[in-house]
N, C-alpha and C positions, 0 to 999 in steps of 0.2 A: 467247482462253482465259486465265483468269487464274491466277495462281504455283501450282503445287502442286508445291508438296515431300513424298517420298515416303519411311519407311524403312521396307518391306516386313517384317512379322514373319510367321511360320508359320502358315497357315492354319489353322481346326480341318480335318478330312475333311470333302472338299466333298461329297462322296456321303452322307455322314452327316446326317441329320431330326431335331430335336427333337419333341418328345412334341407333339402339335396341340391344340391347344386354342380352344374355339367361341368365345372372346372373339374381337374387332379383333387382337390383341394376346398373342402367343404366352407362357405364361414360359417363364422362361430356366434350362435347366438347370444347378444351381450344379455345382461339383468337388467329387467325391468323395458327391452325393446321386443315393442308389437312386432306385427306383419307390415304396418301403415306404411306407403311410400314414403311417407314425408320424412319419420325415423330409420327406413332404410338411406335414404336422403343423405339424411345426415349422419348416420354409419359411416356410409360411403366416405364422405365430404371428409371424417374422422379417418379413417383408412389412407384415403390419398394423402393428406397432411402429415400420419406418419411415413409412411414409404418418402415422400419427399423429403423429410428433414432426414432421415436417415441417408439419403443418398448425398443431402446435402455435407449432410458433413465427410462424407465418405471424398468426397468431388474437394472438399477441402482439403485434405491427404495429400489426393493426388497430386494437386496444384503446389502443395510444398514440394511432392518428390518431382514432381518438375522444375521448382526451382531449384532444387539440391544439382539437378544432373546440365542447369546452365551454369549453375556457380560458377565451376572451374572453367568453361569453355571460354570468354573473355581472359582472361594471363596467358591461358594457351595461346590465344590468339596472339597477342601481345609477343609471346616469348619468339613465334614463329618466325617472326623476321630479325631476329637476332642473330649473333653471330653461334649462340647454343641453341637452339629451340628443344625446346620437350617432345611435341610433334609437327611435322609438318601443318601447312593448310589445308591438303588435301586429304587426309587423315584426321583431321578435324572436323571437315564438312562430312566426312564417310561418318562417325562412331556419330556425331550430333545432327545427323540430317533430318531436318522438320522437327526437331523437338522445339524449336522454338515457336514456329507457326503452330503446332497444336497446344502452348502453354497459352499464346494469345487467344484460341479462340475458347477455351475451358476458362482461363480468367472470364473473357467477357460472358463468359454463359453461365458461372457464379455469380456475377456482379448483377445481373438482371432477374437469377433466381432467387438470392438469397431475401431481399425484401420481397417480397413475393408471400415465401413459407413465412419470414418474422411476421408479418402484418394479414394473415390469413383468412379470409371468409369467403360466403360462396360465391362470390362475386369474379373471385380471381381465376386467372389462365394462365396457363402457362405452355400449350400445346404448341406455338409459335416455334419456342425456344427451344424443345426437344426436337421440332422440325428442321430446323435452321444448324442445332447439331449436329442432325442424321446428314441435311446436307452438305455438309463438310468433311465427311467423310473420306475424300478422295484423297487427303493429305496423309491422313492413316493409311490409305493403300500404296500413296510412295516410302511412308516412312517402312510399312511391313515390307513390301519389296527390296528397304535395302536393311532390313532385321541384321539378317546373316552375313551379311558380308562388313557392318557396322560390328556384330559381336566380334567374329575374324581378326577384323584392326584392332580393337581394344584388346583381344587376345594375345598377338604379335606385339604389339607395344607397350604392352603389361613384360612381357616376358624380354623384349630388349630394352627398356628404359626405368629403371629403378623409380627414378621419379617420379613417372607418371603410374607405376603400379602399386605405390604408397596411395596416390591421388583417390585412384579408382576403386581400391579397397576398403576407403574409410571414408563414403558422402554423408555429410552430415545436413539431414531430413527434418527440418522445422516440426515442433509438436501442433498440433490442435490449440486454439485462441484457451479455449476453456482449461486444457491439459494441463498437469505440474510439469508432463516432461520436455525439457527447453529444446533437446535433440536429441534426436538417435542416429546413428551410424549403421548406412546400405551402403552396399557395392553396387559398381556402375552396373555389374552384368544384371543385377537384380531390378535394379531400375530402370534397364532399355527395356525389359519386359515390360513394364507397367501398363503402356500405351496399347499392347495387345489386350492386355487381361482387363482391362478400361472397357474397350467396348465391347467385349463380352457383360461385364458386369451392365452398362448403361442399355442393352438389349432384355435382360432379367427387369431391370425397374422399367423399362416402357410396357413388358406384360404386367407388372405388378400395379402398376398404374391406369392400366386399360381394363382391370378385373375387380377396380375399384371408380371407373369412370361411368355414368348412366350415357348410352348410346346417344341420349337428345342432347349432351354436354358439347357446347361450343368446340370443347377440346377432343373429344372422343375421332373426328375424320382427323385431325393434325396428329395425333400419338398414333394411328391407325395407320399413316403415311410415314411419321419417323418411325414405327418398328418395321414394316415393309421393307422401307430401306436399309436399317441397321439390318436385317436378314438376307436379306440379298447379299449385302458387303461381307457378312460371315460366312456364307457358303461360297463366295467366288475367294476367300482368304485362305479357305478350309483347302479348297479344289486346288492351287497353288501351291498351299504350302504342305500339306500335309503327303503327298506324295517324295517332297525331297528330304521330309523330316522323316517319313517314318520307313523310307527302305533303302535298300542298299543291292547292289547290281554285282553280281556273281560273276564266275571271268567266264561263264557260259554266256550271258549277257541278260540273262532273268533277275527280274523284279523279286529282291526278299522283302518283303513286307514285315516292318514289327507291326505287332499286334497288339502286346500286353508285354507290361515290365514293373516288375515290385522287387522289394526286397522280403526272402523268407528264411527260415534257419533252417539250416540242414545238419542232419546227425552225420557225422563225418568220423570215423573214427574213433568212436565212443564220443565223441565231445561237439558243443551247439559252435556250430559255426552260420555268421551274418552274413547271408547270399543276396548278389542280385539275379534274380532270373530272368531272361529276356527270351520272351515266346515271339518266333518269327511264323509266316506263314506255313513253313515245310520241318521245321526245325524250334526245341526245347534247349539253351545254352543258357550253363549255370557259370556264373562268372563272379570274381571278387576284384575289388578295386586293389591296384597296385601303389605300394607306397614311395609317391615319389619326393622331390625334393620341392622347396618353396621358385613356384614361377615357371616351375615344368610342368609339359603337357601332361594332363592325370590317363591313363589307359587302364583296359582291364585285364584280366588274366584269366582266361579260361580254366576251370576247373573239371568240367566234361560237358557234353551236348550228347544228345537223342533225336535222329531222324523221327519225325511226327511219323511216318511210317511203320516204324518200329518201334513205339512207344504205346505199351498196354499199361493198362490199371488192373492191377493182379483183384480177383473177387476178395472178401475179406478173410473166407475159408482158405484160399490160397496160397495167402501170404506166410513168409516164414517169419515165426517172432524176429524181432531186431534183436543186436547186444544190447541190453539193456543200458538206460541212460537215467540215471538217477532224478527224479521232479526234483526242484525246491524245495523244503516244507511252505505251503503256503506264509504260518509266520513273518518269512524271514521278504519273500515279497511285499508282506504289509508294512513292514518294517522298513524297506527301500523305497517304497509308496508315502509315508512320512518323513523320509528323508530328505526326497524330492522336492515334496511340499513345505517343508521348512528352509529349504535353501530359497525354493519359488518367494516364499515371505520375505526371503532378505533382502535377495535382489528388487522388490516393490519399494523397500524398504528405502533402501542405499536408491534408486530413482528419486525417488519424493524425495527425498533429504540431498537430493544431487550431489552423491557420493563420486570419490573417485574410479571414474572409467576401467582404470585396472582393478580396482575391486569390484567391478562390475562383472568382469572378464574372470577374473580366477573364478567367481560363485556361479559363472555361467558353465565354465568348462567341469566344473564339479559337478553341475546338475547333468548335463551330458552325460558324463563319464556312468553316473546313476542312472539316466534311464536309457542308456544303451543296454544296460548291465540288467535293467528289466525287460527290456526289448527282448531281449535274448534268453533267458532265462524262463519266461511266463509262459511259452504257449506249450501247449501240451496234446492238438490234436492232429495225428498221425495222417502226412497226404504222400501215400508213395507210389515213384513212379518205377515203372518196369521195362528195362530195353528189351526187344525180343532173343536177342543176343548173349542173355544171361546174367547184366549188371542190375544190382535196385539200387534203388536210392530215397533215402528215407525226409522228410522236409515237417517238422513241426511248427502246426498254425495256431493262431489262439482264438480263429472266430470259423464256423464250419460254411458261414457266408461266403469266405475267404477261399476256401478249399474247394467249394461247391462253385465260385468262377472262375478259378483255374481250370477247374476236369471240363467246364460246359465250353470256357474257351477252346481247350487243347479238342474236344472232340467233333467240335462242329467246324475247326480247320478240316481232321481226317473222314471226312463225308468228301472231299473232292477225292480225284485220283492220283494218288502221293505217291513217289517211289523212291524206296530205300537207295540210301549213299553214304560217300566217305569220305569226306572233307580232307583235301592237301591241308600240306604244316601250311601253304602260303593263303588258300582260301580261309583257313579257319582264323588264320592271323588278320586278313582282309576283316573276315566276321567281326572280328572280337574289336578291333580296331576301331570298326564302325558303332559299336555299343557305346560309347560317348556322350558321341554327337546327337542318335538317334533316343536315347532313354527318356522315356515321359516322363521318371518317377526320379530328381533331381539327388533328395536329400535323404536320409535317412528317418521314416518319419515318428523323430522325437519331440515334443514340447520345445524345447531349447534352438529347434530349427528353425520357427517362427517367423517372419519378419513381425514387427512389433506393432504393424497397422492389422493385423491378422485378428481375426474375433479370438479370445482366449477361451472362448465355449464358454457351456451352462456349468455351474455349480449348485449343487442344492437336489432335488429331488424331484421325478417325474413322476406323476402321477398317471398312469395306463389302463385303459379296462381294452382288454379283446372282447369284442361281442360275439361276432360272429363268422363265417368264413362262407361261399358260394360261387360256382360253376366248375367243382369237382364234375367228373365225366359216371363216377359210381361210390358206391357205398364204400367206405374205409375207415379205419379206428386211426383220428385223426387229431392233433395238439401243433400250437406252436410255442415257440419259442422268441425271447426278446435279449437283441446286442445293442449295445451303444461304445463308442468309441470312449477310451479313459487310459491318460498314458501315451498317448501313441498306437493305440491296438485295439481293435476291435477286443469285448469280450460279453461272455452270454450270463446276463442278471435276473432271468425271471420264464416258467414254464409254466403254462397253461395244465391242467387235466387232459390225459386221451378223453374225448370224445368219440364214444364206439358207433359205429357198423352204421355209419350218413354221411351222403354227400352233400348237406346244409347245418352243419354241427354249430349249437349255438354254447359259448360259453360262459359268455357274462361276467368274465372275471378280471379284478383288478389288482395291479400290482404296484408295488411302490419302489422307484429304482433311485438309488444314487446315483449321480451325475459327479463326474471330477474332469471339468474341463471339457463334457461332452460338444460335438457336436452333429450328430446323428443318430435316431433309430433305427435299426433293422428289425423286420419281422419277418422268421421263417416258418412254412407251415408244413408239417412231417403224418408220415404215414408211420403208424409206431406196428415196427417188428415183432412178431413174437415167437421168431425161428430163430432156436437155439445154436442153431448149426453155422448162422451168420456172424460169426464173431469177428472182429478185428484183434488180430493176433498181436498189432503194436501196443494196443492197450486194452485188451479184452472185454470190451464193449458191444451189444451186439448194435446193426449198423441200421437204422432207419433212414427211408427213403425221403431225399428232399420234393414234394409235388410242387414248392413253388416259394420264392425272396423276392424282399423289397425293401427298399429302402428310401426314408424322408430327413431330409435339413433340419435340424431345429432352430429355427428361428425364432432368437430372444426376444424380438418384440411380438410374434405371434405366441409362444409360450405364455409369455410372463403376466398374464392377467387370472382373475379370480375361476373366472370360467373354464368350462371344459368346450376342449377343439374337438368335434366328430372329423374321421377325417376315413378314408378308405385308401389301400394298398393295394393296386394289380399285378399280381404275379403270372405270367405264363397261364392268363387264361382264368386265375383265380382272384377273387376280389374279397379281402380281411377286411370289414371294419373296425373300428376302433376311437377310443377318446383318448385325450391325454391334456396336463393340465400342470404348472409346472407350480413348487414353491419352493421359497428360498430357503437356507439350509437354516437360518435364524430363524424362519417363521413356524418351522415343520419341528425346530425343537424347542419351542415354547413351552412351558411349563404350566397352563391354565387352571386354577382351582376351581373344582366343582360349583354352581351357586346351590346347587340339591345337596345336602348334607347326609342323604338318605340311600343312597350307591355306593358304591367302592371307587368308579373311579373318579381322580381328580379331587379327591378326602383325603383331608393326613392319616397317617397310619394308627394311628393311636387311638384315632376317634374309631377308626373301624375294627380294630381288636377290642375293644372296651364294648362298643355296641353287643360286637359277634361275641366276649366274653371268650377269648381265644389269646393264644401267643403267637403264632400265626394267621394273617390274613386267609379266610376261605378258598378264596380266589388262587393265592399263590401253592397254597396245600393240593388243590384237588388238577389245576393245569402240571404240578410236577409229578402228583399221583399217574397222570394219562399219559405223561412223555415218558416215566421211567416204565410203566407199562408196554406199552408198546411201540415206543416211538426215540429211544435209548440209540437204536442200531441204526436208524433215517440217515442217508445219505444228508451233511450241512444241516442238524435239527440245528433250532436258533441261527444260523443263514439264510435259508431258504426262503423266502417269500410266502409266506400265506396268503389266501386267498383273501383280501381283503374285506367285503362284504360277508364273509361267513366272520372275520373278528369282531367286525362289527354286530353281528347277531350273539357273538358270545359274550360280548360288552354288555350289551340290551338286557342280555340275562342274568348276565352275574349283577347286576346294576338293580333289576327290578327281583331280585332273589327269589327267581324261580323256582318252583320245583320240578322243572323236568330239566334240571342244569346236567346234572348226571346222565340222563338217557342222550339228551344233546353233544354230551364229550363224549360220550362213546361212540356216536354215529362222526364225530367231526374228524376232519383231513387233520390230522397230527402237528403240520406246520401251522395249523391255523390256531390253533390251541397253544405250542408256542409262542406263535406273533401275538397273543392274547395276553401271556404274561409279561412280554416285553414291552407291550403297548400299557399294562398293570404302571411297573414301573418308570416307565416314560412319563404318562399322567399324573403322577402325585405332585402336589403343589409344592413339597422342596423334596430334593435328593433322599432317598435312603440312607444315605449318610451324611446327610443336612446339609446344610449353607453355610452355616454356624463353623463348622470343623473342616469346610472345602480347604483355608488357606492351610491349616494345620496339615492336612494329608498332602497335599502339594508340596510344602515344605521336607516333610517326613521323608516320601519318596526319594526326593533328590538329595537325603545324605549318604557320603559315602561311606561312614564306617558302618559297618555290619550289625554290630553290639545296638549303637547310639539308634539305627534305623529302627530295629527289633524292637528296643525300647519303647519309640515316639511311636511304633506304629499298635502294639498291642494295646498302649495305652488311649492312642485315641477309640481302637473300639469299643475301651472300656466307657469311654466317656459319650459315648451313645445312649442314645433313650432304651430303655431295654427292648420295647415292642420293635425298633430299628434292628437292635443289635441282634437280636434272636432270629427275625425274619431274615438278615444278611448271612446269618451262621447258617441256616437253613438253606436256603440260595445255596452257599458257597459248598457245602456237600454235596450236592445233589449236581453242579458242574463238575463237580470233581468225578463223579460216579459215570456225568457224560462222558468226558475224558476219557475214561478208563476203558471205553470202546472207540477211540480213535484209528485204530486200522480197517474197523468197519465205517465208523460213523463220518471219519475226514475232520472231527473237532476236535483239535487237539487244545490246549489249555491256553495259549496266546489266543487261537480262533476265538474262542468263549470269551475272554478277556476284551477283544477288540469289540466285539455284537455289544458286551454289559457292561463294558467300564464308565465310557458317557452315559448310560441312562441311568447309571445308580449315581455318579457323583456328579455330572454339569448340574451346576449350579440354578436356580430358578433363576427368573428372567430381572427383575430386583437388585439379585448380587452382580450379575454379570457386567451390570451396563458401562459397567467404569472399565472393560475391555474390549474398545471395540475390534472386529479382525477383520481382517480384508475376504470380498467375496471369494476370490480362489483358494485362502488358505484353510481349507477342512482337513488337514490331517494339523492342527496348530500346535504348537508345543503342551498348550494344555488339554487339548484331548490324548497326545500322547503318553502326558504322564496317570490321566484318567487312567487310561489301559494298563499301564505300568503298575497303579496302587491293585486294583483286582487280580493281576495276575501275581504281585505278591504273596496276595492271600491266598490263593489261589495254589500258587509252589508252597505255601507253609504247610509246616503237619499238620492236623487236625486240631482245630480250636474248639475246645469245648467252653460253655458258657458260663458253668459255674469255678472251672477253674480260672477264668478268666477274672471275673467278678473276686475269686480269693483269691489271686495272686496280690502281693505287696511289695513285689522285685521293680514294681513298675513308679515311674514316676506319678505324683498326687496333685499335682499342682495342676489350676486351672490352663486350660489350651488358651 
């Protein structure tokens, strides 16, 4: 399970429904708005106005990359009648046919939008102009008509003319009016695209816009009319195109159909090898790109194929262990996860400061190179396939989402009547040959593949409760589970409780996820196993059954407000509700001091050992007393997500010093008592190891001699408050003692480091402000070296207090 840091905030009332609504897609009721038409009214009226400036500016984009891909097409022109030309005329009107006429009519349908959204009220329309849009459509059906045969020539003429494949490779795409960045560099192939993926997007804002429009709105029959159309024109593009994109014709004369195509790792040989797989309708071929030379045709290389015929999924009792392939340590992924992210800072960095291009380019290929290398490296959940003929083959996923649409893919092909074959060298060359052209899945999907108009996802923290789940068919002992995308890869941050023996299981539970770059949740809901006998031999787990996946966009401007989104998932018949609620990574590590001076949390330390008459905090004494009890061996203790509303209840208690505090930890969920002392520390109004001594330990860390380190670092913890010092000595043993079960527990001494390094030293909100950091950089140099000072302490011998206090080897001088 990978890191999730939690800082539990107040639920809304989990008993509490938002108003239903027959959309996918619940809204969300704002604070302080009635039922009244008038403040739905104007909800609304607020709603349309942001969807339109977002589109607006999105339509902005576009209009530069339209201008980028006329730029060159005048000198071309020019050079054509020369005695050298670059390209013919007629290879000019093929690669640029109708970009011009669709740049005129998106300019004019900016030029009449944009004051429109600037000067706003409800007086305004715009339904006309969406109309008048959709009717022009017919220009995109010439230009998608000559898509293929436009990409073709640029391909051909990329590869016989040097100069125009310099041209085509480096279009330089105007920023945004508002932007620092003055250009970016596309390729032509990337921006003939744009015109298709355009009216796909401008089909999503006319529903986005018709779900925020009141039926009696002027505009409501004119968007009604441009989405009609825009729909029509996508199913007659789909019907067109999508049969010559996605199959390939056999020398029998039968339609292959692709179906699905990703890239996944496969265990090859003892070692993780980076596959594309391409699922045809009769047929599984695992294929790798071959490495060719700059301006040659790229092809692929079959590495084997499986008639769907003869392609089973061994039961997980069935299966034979694999050779073993050594994991990661976790660690050393965290550690390529902040690597990334500090390269990611630089490159923002060198943009804003409009750095030179090639040092653009080296920090881009660096970051590549890193998260290929976690691409590859992270996943760990075993999907294998079985010929009936005697071969396996083994494919490690990192999200069970993932594995669970591959098998429903591959099996709802084999429900027709398939029959086993044997591919000639020259058909399967035909096959493999055809994977190219036909593959949906272009890039390899890392951060660094981008283009740079692309949303960079959410960073910061989601806030989730699963309430409830219903139209199970019978009773079952039933939890789900929660993925978001981070890196490139799907991965699973957060598990609900089984809910035993009901087909209406209510949970109520909320979790707190990191987000690094997200941009989607999944929720999967499982039938939890309790046959021993079902194990999966690749990694001896027993195997619970998926009833039902889903998956929602998250959408930064539906996120990002105070309120929480009710929202519901239909799976296969099953329907999860749910809230979610986003905050940013600076708002959720705020530092707040109590204005009650009579709790524990959010009081300095000192005031509450002096009250309690203790050297130890109560709170941090009796939450380590329950984990080293019985909670020492927990699969990710201090990882794992606690249940959020039980923290909150342990908070209430220790806060109002109960006396049934004790019978309360003993009945509580383990992680929940955890995330209770991390949440302890998260809330005091400065660091456990103060504000005062941040620069000095920062400093400390990053020396390199050994001696001089040892020195600066015992010394600053001598120069702590004692009631600091004592309670940090206390902490620091008792992770030590976790550690010491890490082949059970999976927390090894970096894991622990990484959960408590920022919430014992970032800084209160005060010190910090003179650093501001960019929203994507959470793994920052200074929470790296956070991690860095605790796991110091952490790998040192045992520090005792009072020898600490009598040593005089140390230096005396003020920090």
């Amino acid at each position: 399970m990978p890191y999730i840091d939690e800082s539990p905030t107040m639920s809304p009332q989990l008993s509490a429904r938002s108003q239903e609504s027959g959309d996918g897609i619940s809204p969300t009721p704002a604070d302080g708005l009635g039922t009244g038409g008038e403040q739905d009214a104007g909800k609304g009226l607020e709603m349309r106005k942001l969807v339109l400036s977002g589109f607006l500016a999105s339509e902005e984009i576009y209009i530069n990359q339209l201008e980028a891909l006329l730029l060159p097409m005048k000198p071309l022109k020019a050079t054509a009648t020369t005695s050298q030309p670059v390209l013919t005329i007629q290879q000019i009107e093929t690669i640029f046919y109708k970009i011009q006429d669709i740049y005129e009519i998106h300019k004019e349908f900016y030029d009449s939008l944009c004051p429109k959204v600037q000067h706003w009220d409800s007086s305004v329309t715009m339904g006309h102009l969406f109309q008048k849009l959709a009717s022009q459509l017919g220009v995109y059906k010439a230009f998608v008509d000559n898509y293929k045969i436009a990409l073709e020539t640029a391909e051909k003429c990329s590869q016989s003319n040097n100069q125009f494949q310099k041209i085509s490779e480096e279009l330089k795409v105007k920023g945004p009016k508002d932007s620092k960045e003055s250009h970016t560099s596309v390729t032509m192939e990337a921006l003939l695209y744009k015109p298709i993926d355009r009216v796909m997007r401008s089909t999503l804002v006319l529903h986005d816009l018709l779900k925020h429009t009141p039926a009696d709105h002027p505009d409501y029959p004119l968007l009604q009319d441009a989405l009609r159309i825009s729909q029509n024109f996508l199913s007659s593009i789909n019907e067109d195109i999508d049969p010559r994109r996605t199959a390939v014709t056999t020398p029998k004369g039968e339609a292959r159909q692709l179906v699905k195509d990703g890239f996944l790792v496969e265990v090859s040989e003892g070692s993780r090898k980076l596959r594309h797989v391409f699922l045809f309708t009769d047929v599984l071929l695992c294929a790798k790109l071959k490495k060719t030379g700059v301006g040659k045709h790229q092809q692929y290389d079959c590495k084997w194929y499986v008639p769907l015929a003869d392609l089973v999924f061994p039961a997980p009792e069935e299966t034979e262990p694999c050779a073993q392939v050594h994991p990661i340590p976790d660690h050393e992924l965290e550690d390529m996860k902040m690597k990334i992210s500090v390269i990611k800072s630089e490159v923002q960095k060198e943009k804003a400061g409009k750095g030179q291009s090639r040092a653009i380019e080296r920090l881009k290929k660096k970051m590549f190179e890193n998260e290929f290398w976690l691409l590859l490296n992270s996943p760990t959940i075993p999907f294998r396939i079985h010929n009936r003929n005697g071969k396996s083959y083994l494919f490690l996923l990192s999200s069970d989402y993932e594995r669970s649409e591959w098998r429903e893919a591959i099996q709802k092909l084999q429900k027709k009547d398939l029959q086993a074959f044997v591919l000639s060298s020259v058909e399967l060359q035909v096959l493999t040959g055809s994977c190219f052209k036909l593959r949906t899945v272009h890039n390899i999907p890392v951060t660094s593949n981008k283009d740079d108009d692309e949303s960079p996802g959410l960073y910061g923290f989601l806030h989730v409760i699963v309430h409830s789940a219903k139209g199970f068919k019978q009773s079952a002992n039933l939890y789900c589970t929660l993925e978001v995308d981070s890196f490139g890869y799907f991965v699973s941050k957060a598990k609900t409780r089984v809910f035993r023996d009901t087909a209406e299981p209510q949970w109520n539970e909320e979790f707190e996820i990191e987000l690094e770059g997200s941009q989607s949740l999944r929720i999967l809901c499982y039938e939890k196993c309790y046959d021993k006998t079902k194990v999966n031999k690749d990694n001896n787990e027993i195997v619970d059954k998926i009833m039902g996946k889903g998956q929602i966009q998250l959408d930064p401007q539906a996120v990002q407000t105070k309120n929480w989104h009710m929202d519901v998932i239909e799976m296969n018949g099953i329907k999860v509700e749910f809230s979610m609620k986003f905050t940013s990574r600076d708002m959720s590590l705020k530092r707040t001091p109590s204005k009650k001076q009579t709790g524990v949390f959010g009081v300095k330390i000192s005031v509450v050992t002096k009250r309690e008459r203790s050297k130890v905090p109560y709170i941090v004494r009796q939450c380590i007393e329950e984990v080293e009890k019985r909670g020492i061996e927990e699969v990710g203790i201090y990882r794992i997500s606690g249940v959020a509303t039980d923290i909150q209840a342990l908070k209430a208690v220790f806060d109002a010093n109960n006396k049934d505090i004790l019978v309360m930890l003993s009945d509580m969920d383990i992680n929940a008592i955890a995330g209770t002392l991390k949440l302890y520390f998260r809330e005091l109004p400065e660091p456990l190891l103060t504000d005062r001594l941040y620069p000095a330990f920062m400093e400390g860390i990053a020396l390199s001699d050994p001696a001089a380190k040892e020195n600066c670092m015992m010394h600053l913890l001598r120069s702590l408050p004692d009631p600091n010092l004592i309670t940090f000595l206390f902490l620091l043993e008792h992770l030590k003692r976790v550690a010491e079960k890490e082949p059970v527990n999976k927390m090894s001494l970096h894991n622990l480091a990484t959960v408590f390094g920022p919430t014992l030293l970032r800084p209160s909100e005060g010190e910090s402000k003179g650093h501001p950091t960019l929203a994507s950089d959470i793994w920052s140099h200074d929470v790296m070296a956070q991690v860095q000072v605790l796991l110091y302490y952490l790998q040192h011998p045992p520090i005792s207090f009072a020898e600490l206090k009598r040593n005089t080897l140390y230096f005396s001088t003020d920090v």
